[in-house]
Backbone as numpy.savetxt, mean C-alpha at the origin, in Angstrom:
# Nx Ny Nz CAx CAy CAz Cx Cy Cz
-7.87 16.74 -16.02 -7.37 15.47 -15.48 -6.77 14.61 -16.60
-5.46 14.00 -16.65 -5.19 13.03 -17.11 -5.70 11.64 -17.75
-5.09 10.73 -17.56 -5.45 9.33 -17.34 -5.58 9.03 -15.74
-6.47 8.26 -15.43 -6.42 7.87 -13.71 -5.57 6.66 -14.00
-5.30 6.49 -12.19 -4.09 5.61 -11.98 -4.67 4.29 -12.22
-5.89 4.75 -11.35 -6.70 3.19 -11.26 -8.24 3.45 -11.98
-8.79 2.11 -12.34 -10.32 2.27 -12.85 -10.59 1.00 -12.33
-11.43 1.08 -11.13 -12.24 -0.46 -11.32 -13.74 -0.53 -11.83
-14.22 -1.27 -12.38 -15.57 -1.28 -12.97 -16.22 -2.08 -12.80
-17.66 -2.08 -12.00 -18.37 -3.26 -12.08 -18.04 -4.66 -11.66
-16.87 -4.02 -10.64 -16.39 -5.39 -9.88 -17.33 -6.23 -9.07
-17.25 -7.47 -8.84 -18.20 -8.26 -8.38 -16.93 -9.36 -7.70
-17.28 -10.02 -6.17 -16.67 -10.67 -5.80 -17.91 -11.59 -4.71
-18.14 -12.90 -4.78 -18.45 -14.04 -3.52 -17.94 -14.65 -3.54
-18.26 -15.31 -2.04 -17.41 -16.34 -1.54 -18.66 -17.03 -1.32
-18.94 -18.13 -1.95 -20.01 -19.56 -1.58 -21.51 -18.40 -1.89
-22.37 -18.47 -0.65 -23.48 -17.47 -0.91 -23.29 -16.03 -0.46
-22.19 -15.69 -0.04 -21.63 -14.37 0.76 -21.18 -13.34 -0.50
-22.01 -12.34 -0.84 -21.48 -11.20 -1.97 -20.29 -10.41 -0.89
-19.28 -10.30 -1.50 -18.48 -9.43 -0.21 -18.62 -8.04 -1.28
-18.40 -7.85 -2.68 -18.35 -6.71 -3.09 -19.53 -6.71 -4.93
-20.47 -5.62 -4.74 -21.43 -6.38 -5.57 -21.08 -4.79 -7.00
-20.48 -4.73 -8.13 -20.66 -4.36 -8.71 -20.11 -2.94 -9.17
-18.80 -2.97 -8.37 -17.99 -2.06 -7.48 -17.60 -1.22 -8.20
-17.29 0.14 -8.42 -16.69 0.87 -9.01 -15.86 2.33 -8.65
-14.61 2.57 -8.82 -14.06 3.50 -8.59 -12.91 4.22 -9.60
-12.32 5.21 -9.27 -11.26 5.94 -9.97 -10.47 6.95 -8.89
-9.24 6.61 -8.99 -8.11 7.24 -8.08 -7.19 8.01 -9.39
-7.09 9.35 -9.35 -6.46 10.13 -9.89 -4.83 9.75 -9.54
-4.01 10.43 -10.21 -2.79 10.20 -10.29 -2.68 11.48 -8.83
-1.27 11.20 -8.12 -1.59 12.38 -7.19 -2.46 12.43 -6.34
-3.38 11.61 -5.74 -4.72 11.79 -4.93 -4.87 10.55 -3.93
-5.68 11.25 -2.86 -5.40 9.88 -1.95 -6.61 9.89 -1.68
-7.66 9.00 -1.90 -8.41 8.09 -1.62 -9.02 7.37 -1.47
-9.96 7.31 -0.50 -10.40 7.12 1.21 -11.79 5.71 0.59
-11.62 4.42 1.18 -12.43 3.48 0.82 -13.18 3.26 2.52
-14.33 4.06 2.45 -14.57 4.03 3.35 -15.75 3.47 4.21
-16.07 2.51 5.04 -16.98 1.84 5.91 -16.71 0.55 6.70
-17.98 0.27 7.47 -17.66 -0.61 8.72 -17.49 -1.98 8.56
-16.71 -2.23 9.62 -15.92 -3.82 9.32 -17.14 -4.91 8.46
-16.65 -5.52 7.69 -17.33 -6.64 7.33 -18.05 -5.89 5.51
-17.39 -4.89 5.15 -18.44 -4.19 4.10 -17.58 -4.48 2.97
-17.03 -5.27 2.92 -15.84 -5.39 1.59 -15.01 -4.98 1.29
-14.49 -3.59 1.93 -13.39 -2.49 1.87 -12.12 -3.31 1.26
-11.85 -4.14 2.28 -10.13 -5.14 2.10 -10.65 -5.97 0.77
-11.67 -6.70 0.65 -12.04 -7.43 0.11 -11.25 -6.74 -1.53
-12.10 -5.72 -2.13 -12.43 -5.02 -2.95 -10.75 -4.90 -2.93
-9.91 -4.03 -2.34 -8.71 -3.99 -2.45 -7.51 -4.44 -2.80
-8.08 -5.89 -2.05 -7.02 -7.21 -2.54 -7.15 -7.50 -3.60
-8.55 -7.49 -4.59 -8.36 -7.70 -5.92 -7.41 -6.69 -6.89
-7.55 -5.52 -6.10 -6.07 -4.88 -6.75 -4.98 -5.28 -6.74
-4.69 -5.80 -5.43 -3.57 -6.15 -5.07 -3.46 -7.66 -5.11
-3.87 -8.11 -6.16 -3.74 -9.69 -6.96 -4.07 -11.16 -5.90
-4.60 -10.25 -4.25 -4.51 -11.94 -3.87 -5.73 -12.26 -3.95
-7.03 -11.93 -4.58 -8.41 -12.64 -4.68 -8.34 -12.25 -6.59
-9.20 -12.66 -7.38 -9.81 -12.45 -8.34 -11.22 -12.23 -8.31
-11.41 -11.19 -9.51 -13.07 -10.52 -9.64 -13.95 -11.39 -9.81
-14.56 -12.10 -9.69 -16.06 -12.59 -10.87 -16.53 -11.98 -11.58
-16.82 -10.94 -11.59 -17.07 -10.15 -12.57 -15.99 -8.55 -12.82
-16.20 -7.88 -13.81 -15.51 -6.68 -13.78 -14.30 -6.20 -14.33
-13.82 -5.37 -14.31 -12.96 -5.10 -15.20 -11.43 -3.80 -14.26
-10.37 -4.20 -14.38 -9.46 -3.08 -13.50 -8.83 -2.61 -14.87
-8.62 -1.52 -14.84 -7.79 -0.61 -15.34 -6.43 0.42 -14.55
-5.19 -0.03 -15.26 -4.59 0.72 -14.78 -3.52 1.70 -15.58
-3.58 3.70 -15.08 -3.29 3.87 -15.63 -3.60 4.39 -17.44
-5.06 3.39 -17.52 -5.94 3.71 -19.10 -5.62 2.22 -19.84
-5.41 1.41 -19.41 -5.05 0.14 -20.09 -5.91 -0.95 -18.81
-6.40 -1.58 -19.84 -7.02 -3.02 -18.92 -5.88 -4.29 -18.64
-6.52 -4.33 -17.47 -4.92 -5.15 -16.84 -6.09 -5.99 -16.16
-5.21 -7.69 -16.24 -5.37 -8.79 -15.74 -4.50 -8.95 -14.61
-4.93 -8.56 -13.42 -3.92 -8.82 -12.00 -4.77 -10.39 -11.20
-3.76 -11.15 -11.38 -3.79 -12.88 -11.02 -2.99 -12.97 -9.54
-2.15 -12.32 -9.58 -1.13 -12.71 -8.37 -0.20 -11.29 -7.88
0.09 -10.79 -6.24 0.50 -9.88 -6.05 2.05 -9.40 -6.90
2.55 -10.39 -7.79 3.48 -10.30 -8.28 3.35 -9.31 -9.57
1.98 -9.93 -10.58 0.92 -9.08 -11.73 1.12 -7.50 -10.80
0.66 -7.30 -9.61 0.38 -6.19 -9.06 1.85 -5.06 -8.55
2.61 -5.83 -8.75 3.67 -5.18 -8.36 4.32 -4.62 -9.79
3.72 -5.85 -10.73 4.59 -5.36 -12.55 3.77 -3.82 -12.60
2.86 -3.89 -12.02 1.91 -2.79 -12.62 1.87 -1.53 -11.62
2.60 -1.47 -10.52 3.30 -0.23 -9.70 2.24 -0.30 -8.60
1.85 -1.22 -8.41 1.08 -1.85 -6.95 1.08 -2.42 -6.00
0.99 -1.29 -4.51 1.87 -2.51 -3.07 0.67 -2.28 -2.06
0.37 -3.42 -1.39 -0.55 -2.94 -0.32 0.49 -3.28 1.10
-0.45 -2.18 1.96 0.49 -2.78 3.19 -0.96 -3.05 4.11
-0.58 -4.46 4.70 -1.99 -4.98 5.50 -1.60 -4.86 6.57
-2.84 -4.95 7.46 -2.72 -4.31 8.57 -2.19 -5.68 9.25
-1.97 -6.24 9.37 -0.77 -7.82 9.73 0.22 -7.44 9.01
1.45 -7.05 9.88 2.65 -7.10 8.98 3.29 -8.20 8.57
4.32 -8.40 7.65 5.02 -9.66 7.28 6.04 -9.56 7.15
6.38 -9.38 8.31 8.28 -9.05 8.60 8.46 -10.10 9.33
10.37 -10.08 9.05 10.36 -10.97 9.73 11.70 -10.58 10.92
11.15 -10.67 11.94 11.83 -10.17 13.60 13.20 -10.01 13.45
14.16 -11.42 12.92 15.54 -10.98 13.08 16.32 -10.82 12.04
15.74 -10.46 11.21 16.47 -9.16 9.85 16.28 -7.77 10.39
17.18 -7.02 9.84 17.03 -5.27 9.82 15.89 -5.31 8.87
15.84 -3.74 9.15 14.71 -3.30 8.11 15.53 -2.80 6.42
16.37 -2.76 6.22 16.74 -3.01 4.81 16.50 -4.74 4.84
17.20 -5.64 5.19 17.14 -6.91 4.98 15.58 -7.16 4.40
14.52 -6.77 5.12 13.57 -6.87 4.88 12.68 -6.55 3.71
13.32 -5.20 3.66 12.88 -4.32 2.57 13.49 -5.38 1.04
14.50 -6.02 0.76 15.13 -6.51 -0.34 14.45 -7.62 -0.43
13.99 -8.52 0.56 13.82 -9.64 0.68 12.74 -10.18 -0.61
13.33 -11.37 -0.80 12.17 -11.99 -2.33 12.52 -11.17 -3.79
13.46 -10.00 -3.83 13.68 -9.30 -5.05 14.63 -10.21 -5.90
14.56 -10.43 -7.16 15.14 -10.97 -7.80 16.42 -10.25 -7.71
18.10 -11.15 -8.37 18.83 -10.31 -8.04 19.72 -9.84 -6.82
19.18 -9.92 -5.73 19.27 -9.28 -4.36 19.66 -10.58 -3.66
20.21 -11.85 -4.40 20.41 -12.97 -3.93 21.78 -12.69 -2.89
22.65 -11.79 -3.79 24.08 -11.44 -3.38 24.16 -10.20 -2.81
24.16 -9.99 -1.50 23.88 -8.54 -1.30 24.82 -7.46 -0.91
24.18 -6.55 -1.30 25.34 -5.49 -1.12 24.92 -4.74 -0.41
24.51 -4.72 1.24 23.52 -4.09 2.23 23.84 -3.04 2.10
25.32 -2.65 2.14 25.60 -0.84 2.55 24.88 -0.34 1.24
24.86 -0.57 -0.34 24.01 -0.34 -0.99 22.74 0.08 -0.50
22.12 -0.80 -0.32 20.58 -1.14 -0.32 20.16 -0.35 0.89
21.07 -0.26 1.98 20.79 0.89 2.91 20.67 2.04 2.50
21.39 2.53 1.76 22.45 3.84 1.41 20.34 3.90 0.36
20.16 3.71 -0.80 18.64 3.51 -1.60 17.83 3.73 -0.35
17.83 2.88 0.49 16.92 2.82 1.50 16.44 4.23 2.10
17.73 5.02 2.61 17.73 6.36 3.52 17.48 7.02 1.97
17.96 6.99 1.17 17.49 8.28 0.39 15.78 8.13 0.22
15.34 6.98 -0.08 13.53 6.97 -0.06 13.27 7.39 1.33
13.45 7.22 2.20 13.15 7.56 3.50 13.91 9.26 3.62
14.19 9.40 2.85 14.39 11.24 3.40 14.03 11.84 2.25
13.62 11.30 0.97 13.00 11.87 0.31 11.39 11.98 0.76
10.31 11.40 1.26 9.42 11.54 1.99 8.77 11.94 3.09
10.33 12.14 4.36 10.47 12.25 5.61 9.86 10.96 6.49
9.72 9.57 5.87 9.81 8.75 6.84 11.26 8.75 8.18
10.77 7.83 9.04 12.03 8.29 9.96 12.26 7.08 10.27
13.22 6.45 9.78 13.75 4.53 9.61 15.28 4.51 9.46
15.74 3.84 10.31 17.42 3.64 10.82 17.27 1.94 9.54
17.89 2.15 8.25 17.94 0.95 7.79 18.26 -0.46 8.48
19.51 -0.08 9.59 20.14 -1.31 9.82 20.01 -1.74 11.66
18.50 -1.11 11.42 17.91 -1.34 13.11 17.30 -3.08 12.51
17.20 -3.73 13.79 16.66 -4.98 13.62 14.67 -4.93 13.51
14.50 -5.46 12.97 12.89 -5.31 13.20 12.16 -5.58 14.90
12.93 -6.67 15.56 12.17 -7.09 17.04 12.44 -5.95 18.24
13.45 -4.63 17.12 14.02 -3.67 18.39 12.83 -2.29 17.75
11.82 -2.79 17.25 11.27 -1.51 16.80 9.69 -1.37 17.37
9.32 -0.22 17.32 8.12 -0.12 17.48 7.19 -0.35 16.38
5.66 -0.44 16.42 4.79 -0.53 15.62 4.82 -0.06 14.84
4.72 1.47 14.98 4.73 2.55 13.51 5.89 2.35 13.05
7.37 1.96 13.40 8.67 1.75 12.72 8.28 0.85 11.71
7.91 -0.44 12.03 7.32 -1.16 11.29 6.30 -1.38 10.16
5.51 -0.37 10.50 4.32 -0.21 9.41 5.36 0.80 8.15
5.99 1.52 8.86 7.21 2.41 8.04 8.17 1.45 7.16
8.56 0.27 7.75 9.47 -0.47 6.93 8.07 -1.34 6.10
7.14 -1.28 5.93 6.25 -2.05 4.99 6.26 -1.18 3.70
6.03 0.24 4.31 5.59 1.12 3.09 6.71 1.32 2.82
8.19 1.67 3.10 9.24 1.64 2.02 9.56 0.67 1.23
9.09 -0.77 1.96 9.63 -2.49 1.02 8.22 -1.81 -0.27
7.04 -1.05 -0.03 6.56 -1.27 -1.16 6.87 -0.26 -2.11
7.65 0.89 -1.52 8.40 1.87 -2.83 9.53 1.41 -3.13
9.88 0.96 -2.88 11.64 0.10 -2.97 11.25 -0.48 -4.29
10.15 -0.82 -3.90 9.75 -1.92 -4.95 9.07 -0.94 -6.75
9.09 -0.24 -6.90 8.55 0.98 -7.39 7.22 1.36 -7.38
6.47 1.01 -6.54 5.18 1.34 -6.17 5.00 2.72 -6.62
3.73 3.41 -7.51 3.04 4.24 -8.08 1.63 4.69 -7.42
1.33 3.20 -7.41 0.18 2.78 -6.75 -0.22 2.17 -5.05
-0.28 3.03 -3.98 -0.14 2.36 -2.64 -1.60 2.05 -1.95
-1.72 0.81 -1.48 -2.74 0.81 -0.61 -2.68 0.39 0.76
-3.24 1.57 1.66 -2.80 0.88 3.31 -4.23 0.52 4.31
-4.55 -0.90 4.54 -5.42 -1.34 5.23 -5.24 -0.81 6.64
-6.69 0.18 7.03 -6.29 0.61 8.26 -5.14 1.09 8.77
-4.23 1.73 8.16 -3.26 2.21 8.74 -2.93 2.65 10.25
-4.20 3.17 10.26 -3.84 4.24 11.80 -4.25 3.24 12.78
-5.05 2.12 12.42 -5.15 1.17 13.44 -4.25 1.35 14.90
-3.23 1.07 14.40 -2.08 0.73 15.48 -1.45 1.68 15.96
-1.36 2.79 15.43 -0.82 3.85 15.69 -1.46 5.31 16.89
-0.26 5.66 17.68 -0.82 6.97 18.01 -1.56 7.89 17.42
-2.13 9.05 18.36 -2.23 10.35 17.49 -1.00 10.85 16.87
-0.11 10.97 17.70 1.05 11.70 17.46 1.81 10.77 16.17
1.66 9.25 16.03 1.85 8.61 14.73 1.68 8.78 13.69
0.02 8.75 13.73 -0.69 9.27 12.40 -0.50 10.21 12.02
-0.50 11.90 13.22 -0.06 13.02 12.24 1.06 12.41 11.45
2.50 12.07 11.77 3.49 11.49 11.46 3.50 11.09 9.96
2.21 9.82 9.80 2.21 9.19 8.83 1.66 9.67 7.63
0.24 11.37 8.71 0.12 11.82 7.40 0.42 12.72 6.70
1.51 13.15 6.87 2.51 14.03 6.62 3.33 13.10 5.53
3.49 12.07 5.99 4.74 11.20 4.92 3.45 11.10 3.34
2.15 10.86 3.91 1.31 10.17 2.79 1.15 11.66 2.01
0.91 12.79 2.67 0.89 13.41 1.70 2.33 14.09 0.81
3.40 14.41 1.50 4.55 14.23 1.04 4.32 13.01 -0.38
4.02 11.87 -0.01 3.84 11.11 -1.54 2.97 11.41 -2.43
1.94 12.21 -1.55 0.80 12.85 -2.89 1.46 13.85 -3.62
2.16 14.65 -3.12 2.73 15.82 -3.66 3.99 15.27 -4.98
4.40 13.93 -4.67 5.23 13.39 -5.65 4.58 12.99 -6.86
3.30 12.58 -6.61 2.51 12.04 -8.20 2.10 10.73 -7.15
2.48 10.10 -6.37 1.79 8.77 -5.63 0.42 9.05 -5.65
-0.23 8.00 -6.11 -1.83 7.72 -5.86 -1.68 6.96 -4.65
-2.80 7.12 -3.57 -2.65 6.24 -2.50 -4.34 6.09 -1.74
-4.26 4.41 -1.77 -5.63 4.15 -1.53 -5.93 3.93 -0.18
-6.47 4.43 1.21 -6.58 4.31 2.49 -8.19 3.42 2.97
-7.38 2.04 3.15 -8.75 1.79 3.59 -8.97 1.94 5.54
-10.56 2.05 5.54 -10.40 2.95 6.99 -11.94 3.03 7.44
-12.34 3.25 8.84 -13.50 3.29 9.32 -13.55 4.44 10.20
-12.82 5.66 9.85 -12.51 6.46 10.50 -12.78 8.24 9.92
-14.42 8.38 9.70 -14.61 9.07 9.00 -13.27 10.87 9.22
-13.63 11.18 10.72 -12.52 11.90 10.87 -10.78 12.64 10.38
-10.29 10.71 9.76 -8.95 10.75 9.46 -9.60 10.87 7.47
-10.44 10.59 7.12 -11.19 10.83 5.61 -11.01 12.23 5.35
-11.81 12.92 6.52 -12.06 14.92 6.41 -10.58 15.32 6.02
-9.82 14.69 6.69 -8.31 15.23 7.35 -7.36 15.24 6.38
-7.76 13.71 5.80 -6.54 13.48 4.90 -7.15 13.13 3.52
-8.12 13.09 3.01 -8.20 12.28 1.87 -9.13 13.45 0.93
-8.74 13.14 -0.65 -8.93 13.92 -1.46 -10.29 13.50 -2.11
């Protein structure tokens, strides 16, 4: 084995008298997907978001990659090849899904959509997602949507992916779908973190 993608150590997180995560520790290989797994209310998201810069540790230490990294804000998390997609999406209805995908990038003030489409379909057929760039978001279905989250977070150069509940929303016939695309990204070098209460989709998919 390498360097891992991720190291958390001895993470510690409360809120007032509420421990949500007491002392936490993990390692996600480069290439490997997983599985943060147990029932609602056990810290899973909690623990996650401190990866993904929108809470801070109280205690503990993240490593990413083999270097100790200070992640303050999802912005820290994105310098460092880190996207989560939550299970609330944050799209917005009457943009396409490129529009969406660019949106907030520095740069991207002046746009050059047929570009950014044209980037768009090649990440999406390099993976086998299945996303029409210049469909509107309010004309799509759920899983289209959860699809335009996880490309805005490789667009973005994501290394590092984490998806809250993914299959939540989704069919059977979705999820095979989705886990076909996730491992397609394992097979690229993507580390990808699945949080989930679904011991089943763990056996199935996670390393």
């Amino acid at each position: 084995m390498g360097v891992p993608a991720v190291e958390l150590k001895g993470i510690t997180k409360t809120f007032g008298s509420i421990v949500a995560n007491s002392d936490c520790s993990l390692t996600v290989e480069k290439g490997e997907i997983l599985s943060v797994l147990g029932e609602n209310g056990s810290g899973k998201t909690t623990l996650m978001n401190m990866l993904a810069g929108i809470y801070f540790p109280d205690e503990g230490q993240i490593f990413i990659n083999g270097k100790e990294t200070v992640i303050r804000s999802p912005k820290d998390a994105y310098a460092c090849g880190i996207g989560m997609v939550h299970q609330h999406f944050k799209l917005i209805n009457i943009l396409t899904a490129a529009e969406n995908i660019i949106l907030g990038l520095p740069g991207k003030e002046r746009l050059n959509l047929k570009q950014v489409e044209k980037e768009v379909k090649e990440l999406t057929d390099r993976y086998g997602f299945d996303l029409n760039p210049s469909q509107k978001i309010y004309d799509m279905s759920v899983s289209q949507k959860q699809t335009v989250e996880i490309v805005k977070v490789l667009y973005r150069g994501a290394d590092i992916l984490i998806l809250d509940e993914p299959t939540a929303v989704l069919t059977p016939q979705e999820t095979e779908k989705l886990f076909a695309v996730l491992r397609n990204m394992r097979a690229a070098g993507k580390s990808i973190i699945i949080i989930t209460h679904k011991l089943n989709e763990v056996l199935e998919l996670s390393d």
